[in-house]
VEXDREN-2710 file (C-alpha; in Angstrom, 1 decimal):
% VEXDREN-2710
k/r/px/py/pz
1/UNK/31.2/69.6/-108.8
2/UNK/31.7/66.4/-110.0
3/UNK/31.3/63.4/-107.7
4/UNK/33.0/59.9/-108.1
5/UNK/31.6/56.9/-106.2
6/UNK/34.7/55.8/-104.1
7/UNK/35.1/51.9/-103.0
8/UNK/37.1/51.4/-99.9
9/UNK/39.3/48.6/-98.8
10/UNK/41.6/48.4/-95.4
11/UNK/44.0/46.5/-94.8
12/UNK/44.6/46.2/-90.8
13/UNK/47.9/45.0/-90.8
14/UNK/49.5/48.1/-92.6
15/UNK/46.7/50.2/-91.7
16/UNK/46.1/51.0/-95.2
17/UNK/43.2/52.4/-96.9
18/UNK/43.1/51.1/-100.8
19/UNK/40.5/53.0/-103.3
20/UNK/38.5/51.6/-106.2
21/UNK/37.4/55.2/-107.5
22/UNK/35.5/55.3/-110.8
23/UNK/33.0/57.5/-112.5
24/UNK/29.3/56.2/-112.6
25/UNK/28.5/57.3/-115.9
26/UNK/31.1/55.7/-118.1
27/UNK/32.4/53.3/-115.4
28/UNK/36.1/54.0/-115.7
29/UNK/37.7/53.6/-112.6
30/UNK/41.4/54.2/-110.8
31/UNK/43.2/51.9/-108.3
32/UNK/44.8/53.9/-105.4
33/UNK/47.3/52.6/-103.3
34/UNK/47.0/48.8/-103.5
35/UNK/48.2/46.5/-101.2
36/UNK/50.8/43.5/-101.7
37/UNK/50.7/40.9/-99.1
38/UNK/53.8/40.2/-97.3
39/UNK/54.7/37.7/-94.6
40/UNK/58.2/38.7/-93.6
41/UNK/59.3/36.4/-91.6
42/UNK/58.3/33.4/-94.7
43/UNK/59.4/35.4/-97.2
44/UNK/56.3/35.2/-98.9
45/UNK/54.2/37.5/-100.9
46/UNK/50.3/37.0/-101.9
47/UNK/47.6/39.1/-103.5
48/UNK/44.5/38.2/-101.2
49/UNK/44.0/42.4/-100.4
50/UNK/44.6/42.8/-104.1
51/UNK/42.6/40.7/-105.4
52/UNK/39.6/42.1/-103.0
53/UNK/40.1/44.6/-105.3
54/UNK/40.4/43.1/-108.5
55/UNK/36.8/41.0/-107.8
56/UNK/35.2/44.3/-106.9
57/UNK/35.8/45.9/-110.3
58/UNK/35.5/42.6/-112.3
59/UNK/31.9/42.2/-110.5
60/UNK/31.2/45.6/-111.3
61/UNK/32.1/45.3/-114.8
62/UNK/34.4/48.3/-114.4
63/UNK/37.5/49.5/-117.0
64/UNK/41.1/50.2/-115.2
65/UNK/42.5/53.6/-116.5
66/UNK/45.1/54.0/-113.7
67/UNK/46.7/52.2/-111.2
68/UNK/48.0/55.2/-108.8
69/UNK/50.2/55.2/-105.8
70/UNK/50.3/58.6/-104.1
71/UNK/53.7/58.0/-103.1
72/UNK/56.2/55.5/-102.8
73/UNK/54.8/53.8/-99.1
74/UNK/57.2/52.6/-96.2
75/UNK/54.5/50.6/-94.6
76/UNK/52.8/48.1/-97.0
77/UNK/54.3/47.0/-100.3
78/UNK/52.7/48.2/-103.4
79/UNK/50.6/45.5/-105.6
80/UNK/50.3/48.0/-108.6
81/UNK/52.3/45.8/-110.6
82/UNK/50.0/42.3/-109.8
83/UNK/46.9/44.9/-110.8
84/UNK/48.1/45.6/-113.6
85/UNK/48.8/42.6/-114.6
86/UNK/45.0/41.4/-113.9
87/UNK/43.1/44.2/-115.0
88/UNK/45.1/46.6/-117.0
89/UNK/45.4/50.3/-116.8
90/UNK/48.4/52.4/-116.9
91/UNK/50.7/52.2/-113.5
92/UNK/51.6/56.5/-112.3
93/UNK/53.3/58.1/-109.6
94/UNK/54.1/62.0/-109.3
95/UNK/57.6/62.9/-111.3
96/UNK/59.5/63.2/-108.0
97/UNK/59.9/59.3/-107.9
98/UNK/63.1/59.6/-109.5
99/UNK/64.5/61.8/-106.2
100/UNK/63.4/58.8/-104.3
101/UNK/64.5/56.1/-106.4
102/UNK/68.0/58.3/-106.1
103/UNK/68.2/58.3/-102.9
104/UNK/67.3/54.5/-101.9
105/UNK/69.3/53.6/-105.2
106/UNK/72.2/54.4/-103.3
107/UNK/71.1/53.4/-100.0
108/UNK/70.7/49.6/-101.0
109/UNK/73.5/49.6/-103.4
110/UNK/70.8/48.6/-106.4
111/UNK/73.7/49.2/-109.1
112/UNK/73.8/50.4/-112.7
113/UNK/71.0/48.3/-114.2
114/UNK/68.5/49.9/-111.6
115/UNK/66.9/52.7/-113.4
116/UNK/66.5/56.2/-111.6
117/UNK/64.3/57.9/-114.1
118/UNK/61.2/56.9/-113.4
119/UNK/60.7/54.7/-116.7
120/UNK/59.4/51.7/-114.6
121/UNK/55.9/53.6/-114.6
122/UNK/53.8/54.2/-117.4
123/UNK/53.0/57.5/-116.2
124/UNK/55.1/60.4/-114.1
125/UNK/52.5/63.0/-112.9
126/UNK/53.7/66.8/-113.2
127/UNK/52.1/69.4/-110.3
128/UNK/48.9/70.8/-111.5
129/UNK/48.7/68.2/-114.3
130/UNK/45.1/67.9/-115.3
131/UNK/43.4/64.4/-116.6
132/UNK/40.4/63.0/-116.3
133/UNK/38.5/59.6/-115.1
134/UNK/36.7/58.9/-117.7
135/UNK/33.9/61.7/-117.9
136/UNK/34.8/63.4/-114.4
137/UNK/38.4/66.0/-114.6
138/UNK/41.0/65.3/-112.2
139/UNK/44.5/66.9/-111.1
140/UNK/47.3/65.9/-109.4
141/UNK/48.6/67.9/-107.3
142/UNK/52.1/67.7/-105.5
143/UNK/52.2/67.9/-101.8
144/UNK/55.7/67.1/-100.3
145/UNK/56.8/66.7/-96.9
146/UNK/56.6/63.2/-95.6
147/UNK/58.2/62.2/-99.2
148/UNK/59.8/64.1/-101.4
149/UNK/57.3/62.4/-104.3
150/UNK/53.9/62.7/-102.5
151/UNK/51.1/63.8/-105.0
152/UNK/47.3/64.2/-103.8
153/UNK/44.8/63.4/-106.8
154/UNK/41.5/65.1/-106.8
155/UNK/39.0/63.4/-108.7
156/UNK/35.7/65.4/-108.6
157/UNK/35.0/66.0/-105.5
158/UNK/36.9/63.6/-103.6
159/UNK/40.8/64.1/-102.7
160/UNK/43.1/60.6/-101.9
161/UNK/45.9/62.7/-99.7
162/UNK/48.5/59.6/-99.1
163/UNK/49.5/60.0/-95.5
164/UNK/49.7/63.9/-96.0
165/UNK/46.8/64.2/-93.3
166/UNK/45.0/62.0/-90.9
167/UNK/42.2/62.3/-88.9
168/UNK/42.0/65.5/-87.6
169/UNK/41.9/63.7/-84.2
170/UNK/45.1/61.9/-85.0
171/UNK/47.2/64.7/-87.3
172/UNK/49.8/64.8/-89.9
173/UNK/52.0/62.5/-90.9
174/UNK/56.1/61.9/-90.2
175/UNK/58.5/64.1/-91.9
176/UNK/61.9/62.2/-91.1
177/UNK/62.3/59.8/-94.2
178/UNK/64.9/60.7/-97.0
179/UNK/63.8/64.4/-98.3
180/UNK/61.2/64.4/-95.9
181/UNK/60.7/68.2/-94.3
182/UNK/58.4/69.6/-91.7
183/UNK/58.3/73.2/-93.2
184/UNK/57.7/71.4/-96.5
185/UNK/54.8/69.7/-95.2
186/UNK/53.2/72.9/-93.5
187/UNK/53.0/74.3/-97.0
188/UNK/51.5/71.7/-99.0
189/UNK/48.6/71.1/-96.5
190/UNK/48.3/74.3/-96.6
191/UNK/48.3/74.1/-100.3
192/UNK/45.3/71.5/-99.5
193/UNK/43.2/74.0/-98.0
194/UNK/42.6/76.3/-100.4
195/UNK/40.5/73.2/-101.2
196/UNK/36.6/73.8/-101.2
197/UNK/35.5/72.9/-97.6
198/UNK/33.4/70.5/-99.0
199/UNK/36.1/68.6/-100.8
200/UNK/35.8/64.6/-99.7
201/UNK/39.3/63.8/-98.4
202/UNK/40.3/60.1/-98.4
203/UNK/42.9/58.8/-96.1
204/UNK/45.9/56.4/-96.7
205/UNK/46.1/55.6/-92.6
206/UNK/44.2/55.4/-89.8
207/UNK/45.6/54.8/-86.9
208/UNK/42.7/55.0/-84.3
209/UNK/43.4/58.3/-82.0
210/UNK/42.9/57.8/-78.3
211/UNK/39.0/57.8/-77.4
212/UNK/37.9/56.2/-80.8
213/UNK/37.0/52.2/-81.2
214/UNK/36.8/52.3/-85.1
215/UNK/39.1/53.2/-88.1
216/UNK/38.0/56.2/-90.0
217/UNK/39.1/56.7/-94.0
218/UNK/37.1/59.7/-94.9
219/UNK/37.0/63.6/-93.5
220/UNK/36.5/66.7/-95.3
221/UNK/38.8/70.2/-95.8
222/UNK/36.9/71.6/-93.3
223/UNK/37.0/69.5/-91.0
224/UNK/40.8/69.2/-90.9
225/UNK/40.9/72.9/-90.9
226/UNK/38.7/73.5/-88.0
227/UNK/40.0/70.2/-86.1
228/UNK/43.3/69.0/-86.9
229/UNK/45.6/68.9/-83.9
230/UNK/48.6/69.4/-85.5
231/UNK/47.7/71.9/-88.1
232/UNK/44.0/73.6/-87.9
233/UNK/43.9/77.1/-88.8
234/UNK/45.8/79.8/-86.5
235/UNK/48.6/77.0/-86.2
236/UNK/51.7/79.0/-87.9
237/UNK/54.4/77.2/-89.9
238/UNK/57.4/77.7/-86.7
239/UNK/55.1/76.2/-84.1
240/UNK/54.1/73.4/-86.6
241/UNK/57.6/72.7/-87.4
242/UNK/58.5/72.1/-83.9
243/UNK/55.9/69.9/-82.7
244/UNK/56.6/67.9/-86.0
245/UNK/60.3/67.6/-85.6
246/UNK/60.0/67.0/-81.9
247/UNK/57.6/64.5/-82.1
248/UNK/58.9/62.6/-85.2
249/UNK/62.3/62.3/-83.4
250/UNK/60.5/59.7/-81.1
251/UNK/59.1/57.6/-83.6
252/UNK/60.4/54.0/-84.8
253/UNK/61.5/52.8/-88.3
254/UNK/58.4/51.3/-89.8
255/UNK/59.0/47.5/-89.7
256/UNK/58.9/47.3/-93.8
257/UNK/60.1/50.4/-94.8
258/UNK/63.2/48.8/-96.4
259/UNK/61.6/46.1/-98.3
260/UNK/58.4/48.0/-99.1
261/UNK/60.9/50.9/-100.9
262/UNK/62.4/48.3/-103.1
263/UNK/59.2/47.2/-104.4
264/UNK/57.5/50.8/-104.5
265/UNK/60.4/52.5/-106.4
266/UNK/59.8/49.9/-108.8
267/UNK/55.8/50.4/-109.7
268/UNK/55.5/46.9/-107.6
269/UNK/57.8/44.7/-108.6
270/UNK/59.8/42.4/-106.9
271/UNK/63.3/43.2/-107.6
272/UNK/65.2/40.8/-110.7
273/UNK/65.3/37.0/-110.3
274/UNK/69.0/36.3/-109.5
275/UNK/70.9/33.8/-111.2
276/UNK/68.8/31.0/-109.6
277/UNK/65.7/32.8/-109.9
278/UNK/64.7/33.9/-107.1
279/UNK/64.2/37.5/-106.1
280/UNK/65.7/39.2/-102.7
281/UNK/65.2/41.9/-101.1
282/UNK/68.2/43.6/-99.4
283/UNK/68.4/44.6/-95.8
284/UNK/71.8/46.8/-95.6
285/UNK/73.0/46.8/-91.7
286/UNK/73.6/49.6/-89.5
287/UNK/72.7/52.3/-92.6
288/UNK/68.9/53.3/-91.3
END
């Protein structure tokens, strides 16, 4: 199987694993899951995580041929749009963006000149849709249950799962965000491990589970399907789907989920300058 060499960058105060993945012999390389600094309480955005990124593949002399976000995040805003911008590439997302962009559309009241179709990426990845990274073949696979737009792109020999899966000390991620489903959930990681066990899976999250001192971004399929604790084989879908609902019933709002969506759904851009030119982010009260 083919093997990409896979860059990793974390940002600690999302908990966020970022990717540079490219292929070695032609050097064409991906983006996955960038990071755009935000300081809430200044109102202030800044590209220091991104442009980690950005010096990495510039010193390595690499070529961006996509900037991907495996879903559309509720923790960190997405800096796909400053990457662009920088170092080219074509900005995708899996097709289901458009259910999301639906759903929050309405939510935050975006209006009629907010698009809902997608159209703000260059590219809308299809379930079992086949490309390639440079020389090494790649598909994108669709794997819904925290989101109702959460894709998993295997590249080679390595698989970038979103928050799909965690460690298999920590488990699976939440399931209670707009179109988000437990049962849902069971079946795409389930979809994930028909997988070859050797299959290099790299991790959105990490939130260290209770005995471990250090941040972990990489496991493999059979590890998670010997180890998991929410989900290792012999779990069945009804027991999964009540620990899931049970326990994502006690969780908080993540602090940025409602300005991270309004720059996700839209590849990474800040929403339009207003009439003074300045862009806002809306915070609709009592509606979350």
């Amino acid at each position: 199987m083919q093997k990409p060499d896979v860059k990793v960058f974390f940002d600690e105060a999302s908990n966020t694993f970022s990717y540079v993945v490219w292929d070695p012999s032609t050097l064409m390389a991906a983006v996955i899951d960038s990071v755009l600094d935000y300081d809430a309480a200044a109102g202030r955005i800044h590209h220091a995580s991104a442009d980690a990124m950005v010096d990495f593949v510039r010193a390595n002399a690499f070529t961006v041929q996509w900037v991907i976000d495996t879903h559309v995040h509720a923790d960190h805003l997405s800096a796909a749009a400053y990457v662009q911008s920088v170092l080219g590439g074509r900005v995708a997302i899996g097709e289901h963006i458009v259910t999301v962009q639906e759903s929050f559309g309405r939510l935050l009241n975006t209006g009629e000149d907010f698009r809902r179709d997608g159209s703000q990426f260059d590219h809308l990845f299809t379930d079992g849709e086949r490309y390639r990274l440079g020389s090494i073949e790649a598909i994108a696979l669709h794997t819904p249950g925290h989101t109702p737009a959460c894709m998993t792109h295997v590249i080679g020999d390595a698989a970038f799962v979103g928050d799909t899966l965690f460690m298999p000390d920590y488990g699976t991620a939440r399931c209670d965000f707009p179109g988000g489903d437990a049962r849902t959930l069971y079946r795409s990681i389930r979809k994930l491990f028909a997988l070859p066990d050797e299959t290099r899976l790299f991790l959105c999250h990490d939130y260290k589970a209770p005995g471990r001192d250090r941040f972990v971004h990489e496991t493999t399929i059979v590890a998670e399907r010997r180890e998991n604790i929410h989900l290792h084989d012999g779990i069945d879908e009804e027991a999964f789907v009540a620990m899931r609902t049970a326990r994502d019933a006690t969780l908080p709002v993540p602090k940025l989920l409602l300005p991270a969506v309004q720059v996700n759904m839209r590849a990474g851009a800040l929403p339009p300058p207003e009439s003074n030119g300045v862009s806002y982010l809306k915070i609709p009260l009592n509606s979350v």
